[in-house]
C-alpha positions as MATLAB code, in Angstrom:
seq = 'XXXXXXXXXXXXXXXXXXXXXXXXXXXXXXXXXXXXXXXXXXXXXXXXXXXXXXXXXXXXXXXXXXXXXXXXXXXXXXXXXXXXXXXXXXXXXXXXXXXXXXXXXXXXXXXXXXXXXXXXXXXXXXXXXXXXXXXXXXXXXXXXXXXXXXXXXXXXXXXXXXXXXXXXXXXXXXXXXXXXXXXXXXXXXXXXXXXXXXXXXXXXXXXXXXXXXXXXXXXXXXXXXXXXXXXXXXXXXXXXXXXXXXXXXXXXXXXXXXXXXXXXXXXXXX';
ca = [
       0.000    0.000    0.000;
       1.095    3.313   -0.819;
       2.062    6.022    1.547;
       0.001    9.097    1.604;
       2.154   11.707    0.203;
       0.377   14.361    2.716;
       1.904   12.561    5.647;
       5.402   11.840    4.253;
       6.098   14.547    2.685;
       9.505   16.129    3.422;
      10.293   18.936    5.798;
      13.031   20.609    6.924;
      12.122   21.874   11.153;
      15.585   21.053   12.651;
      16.715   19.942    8.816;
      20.555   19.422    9.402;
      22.928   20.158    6.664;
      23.532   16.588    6.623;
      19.912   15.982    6.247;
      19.455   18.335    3.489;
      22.557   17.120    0.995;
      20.940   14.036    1.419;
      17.403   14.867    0.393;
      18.692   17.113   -2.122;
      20.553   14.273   -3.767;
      17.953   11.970   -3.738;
      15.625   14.109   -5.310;
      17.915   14.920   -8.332;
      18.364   11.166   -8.236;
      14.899   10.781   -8.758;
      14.395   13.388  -11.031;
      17.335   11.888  -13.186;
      14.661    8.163  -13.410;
      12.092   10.165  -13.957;
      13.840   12.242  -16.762;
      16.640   10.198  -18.396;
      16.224   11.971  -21.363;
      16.505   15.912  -19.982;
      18.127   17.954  -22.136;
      18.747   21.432  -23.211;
      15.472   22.689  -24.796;
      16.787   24.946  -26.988;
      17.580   23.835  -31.107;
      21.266   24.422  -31.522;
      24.689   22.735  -33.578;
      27.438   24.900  -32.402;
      28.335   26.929  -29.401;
      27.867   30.195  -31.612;
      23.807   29.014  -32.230;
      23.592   28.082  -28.906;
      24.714   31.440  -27.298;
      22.393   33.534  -29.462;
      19.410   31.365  -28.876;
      19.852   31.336  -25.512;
      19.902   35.812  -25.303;
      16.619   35.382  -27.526;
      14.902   32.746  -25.035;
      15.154   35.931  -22.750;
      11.423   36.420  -21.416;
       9.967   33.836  -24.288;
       9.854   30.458  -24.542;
      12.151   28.002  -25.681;
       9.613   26.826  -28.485;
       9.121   30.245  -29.862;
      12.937   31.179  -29.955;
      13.039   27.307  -31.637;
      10.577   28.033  -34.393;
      12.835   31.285  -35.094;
      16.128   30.171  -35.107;
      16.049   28.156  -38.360;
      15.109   31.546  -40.618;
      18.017   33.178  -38.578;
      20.679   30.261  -38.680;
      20.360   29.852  -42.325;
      20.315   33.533  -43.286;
      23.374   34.219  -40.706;
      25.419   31.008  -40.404;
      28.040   32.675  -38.805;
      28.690   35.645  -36.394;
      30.962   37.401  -38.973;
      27.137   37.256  -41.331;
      25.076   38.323  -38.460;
      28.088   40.913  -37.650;
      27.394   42.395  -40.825;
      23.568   41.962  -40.649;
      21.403   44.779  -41.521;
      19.447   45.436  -38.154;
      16.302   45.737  -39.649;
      16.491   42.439  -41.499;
      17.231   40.736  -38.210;
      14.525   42.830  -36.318;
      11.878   41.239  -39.040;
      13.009   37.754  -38.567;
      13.141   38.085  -34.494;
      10.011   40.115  -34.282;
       7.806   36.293  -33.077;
      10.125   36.309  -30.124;
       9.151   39.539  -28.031;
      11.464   42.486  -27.446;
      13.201   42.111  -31.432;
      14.611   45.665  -31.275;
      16.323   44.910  -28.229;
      17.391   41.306  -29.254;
      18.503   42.373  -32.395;
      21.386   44.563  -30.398;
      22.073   41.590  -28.920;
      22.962   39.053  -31.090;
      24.336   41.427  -33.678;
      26.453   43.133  -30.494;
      27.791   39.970  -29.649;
      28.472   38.651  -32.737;
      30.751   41.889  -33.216;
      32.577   41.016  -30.582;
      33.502   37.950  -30.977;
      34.490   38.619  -34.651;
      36.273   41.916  -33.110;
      37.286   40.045  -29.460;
      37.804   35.980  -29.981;
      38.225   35.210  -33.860;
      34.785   34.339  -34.667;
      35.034   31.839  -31.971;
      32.849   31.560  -28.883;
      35.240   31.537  -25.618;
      34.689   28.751  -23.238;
      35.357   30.473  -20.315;
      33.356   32.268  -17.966;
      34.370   35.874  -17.521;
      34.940   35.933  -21.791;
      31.053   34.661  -22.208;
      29.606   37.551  -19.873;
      31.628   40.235  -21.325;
      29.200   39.789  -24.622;
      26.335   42.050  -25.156;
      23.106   40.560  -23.529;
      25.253   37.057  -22.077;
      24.631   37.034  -17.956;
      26.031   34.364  -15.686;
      22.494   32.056  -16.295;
      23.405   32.447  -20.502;
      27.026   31.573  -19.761;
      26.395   28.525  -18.342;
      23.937   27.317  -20.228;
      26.598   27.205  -22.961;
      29.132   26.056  -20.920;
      27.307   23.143  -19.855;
      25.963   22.430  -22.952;
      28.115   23.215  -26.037;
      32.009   22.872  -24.216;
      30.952   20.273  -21.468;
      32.090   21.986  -18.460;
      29.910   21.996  -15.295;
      27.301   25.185  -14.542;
      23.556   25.709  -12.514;
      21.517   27.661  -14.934;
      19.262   29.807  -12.737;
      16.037   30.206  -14.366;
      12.657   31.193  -12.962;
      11.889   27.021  -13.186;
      15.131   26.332  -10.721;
      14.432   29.428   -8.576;
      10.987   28.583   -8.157;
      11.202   25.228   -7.415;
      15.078   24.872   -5.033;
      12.580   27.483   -2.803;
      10.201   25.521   -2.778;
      12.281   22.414   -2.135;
      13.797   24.346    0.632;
      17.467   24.099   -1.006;
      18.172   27.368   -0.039;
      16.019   30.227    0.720;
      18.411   32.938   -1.188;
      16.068   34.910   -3.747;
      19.172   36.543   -5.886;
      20.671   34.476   -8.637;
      24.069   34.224   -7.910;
      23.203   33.492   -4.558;
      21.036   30.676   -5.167;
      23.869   29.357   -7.606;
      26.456   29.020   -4.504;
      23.650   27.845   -1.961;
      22.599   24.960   -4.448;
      25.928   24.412   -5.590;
      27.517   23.543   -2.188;
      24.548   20.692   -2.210;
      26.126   18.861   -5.286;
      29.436   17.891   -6.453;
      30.447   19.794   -9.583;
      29.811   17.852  -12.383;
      26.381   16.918  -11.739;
      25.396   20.606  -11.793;
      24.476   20.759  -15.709;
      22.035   17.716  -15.432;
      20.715   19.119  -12.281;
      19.961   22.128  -13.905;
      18.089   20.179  -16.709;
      15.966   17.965  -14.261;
      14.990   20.627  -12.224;
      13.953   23.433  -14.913;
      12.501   20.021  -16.911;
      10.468   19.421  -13.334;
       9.075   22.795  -13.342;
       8.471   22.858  -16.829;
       6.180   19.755  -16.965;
       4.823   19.165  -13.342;
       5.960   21.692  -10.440;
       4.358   24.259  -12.229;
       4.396   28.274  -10.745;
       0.423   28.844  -10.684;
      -0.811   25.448  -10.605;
       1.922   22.668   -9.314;
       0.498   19.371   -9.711;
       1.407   17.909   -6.545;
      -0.967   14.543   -6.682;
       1.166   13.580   -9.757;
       4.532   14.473   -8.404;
       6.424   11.781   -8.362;
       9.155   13.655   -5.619;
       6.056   14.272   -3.525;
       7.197   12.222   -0.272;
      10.453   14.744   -0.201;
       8.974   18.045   -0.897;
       8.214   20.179    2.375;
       5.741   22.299   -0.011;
       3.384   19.503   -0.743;
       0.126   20.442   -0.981;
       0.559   23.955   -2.791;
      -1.344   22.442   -5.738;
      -3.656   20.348   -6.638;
      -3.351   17.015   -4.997;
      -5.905   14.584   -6.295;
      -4.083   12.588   -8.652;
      -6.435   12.581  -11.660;
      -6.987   16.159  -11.500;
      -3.006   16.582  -11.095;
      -2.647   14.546  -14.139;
      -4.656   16.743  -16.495;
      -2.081   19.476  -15.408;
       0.810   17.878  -16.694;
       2.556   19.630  -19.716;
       4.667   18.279  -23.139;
       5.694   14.492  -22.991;
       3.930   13.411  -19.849;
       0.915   14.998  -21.176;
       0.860   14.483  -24.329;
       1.900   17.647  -26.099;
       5.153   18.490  -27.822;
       7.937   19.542  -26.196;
      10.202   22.519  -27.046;
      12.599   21.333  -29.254;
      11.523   21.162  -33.165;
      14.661   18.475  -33.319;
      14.896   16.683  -30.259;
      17.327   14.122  -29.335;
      16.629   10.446  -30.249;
      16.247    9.468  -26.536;
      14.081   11.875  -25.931;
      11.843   10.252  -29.325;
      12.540    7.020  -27.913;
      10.741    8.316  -24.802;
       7.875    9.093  -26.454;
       8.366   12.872  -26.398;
       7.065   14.997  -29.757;
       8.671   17.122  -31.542;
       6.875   21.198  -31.296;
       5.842   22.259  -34.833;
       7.776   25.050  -37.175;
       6.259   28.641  -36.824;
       3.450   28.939  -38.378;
       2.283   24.912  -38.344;
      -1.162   23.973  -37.471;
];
């Protein structure tokens, strides 16, 4: 018979640090069955596609900076094209993704300077990634992480929301919650952690609406109970793969097809 999540659900009154790394790994551990197949969910071949997608996915979703990227990519291959691009070309082709003027500085500023600053080539180091136009700390190491292997925590608003909620850490500034969560790992898990945890928020531990009766962490979250908690109503909340919809990527890994996941559509389909 199966516990009731309600009264084994995790909590942290006189939670020693001990306590905590221990919950906190088994909870990534958990995530990591749950999602084998987590992945970075924006389209990208090369570090230089990477970086600029990830400055557009800035206050839009992954799918909609996914369904623009393929018009950009193949107009502006490289950053020398796009650091030659005429800005109102690139404002036409970013306008879907929110805030084009703004972007457009962006990815045309940052492809200047790494035609001006690196040789065309994006640096794999830290403090070179942030000195680009529109690249932060949470940019940087998503393509560290991603496109030269070398371990990062993306904070998004998924991993904020959710390493509160877990009661990881109750820091509320980025960089913050980066060395709070980080002291709870070792270093190279922190890439995949990042990717279970945003994928966890994405799909289940939702901000408005977190369906808690479907959660499969349930028994080791001290915020149980913040959503819905009867498991067939919790089930019609569930997003992309687990509920049925496309995900984010319009080419997805093959494990993540294997999984049953769906490819989103191009702009404009259906």
């Amino acid at each position: 018979m199966k516990k009731d999540p309600a009264k084994t659900a995790g909590g942290t009154a006189g939670e020693s640090h001990t306590a905590l790394v221990r919950r906190a790994r088994r909870i990534n551990r958990e995530l990591a069955e749950v999602y084998p197949y987590a992945h970075p969910e924006l389209d990208f071949e090369n570090p230089f596609q990477l970086v600029v997608a990830t400055v557009l996915s800035a206050q839009t979703t992954d799918l909609r900076v996914n369904q623009t990227t393929p018009a950009l990519f193949a107009k502006y291959p490289t950053p020398e094209d796009l650091a030659a691009a005429d800005p109102a070309e690139v404002e036409e082709i970013l306008r879907p993704c929110g805030f084009f003027r703004a972007k457009t500085r962006s990815v045309i500023g940052l492809s200047k300077a790494l035609v001006e600053d690196f040789g065309g080539e994006v640096p794999g180091k830290l403090e070179d990634l942030v000195k680009l136009p529109g690249v932060g700390r949470k940019t940087a190491f998503v393509v560290l992480g991603n496109a030269f292997g070398r371990p990062g925590i993306t904070v998004d608003t998924h991993f904020q929301r959710l390493v509160r909620r877990w009661k990881w850490t109750e820091q509320t500034e980025p960089e913050k919650i980066e060395a709070a969560v980080g002291e709870l790992f070792p270093k190279k898990d922190w890439t995949d952690l990042s990717h279970h945890v945003i994928w966890h928020g994405r799909r289940i531990c939702h901000a408005r609406k977190p369906a808690c009766g479907a959660c499969p962490i349930a028994p080791l979250c001290p915020s149980y109970g913040e959503g819905e908690t009867d498991p067939d109503k919790a089930r019609k909340l569930l997003k992309y793969e687990k509920g049925g919809f496309p995900g984010q990527r319009l080419n997805p890994p093959q494990s993540y097809l294997d999984a049953g996941g769906i490819p989103a559509p191009p702009l404009g389909a259906g």
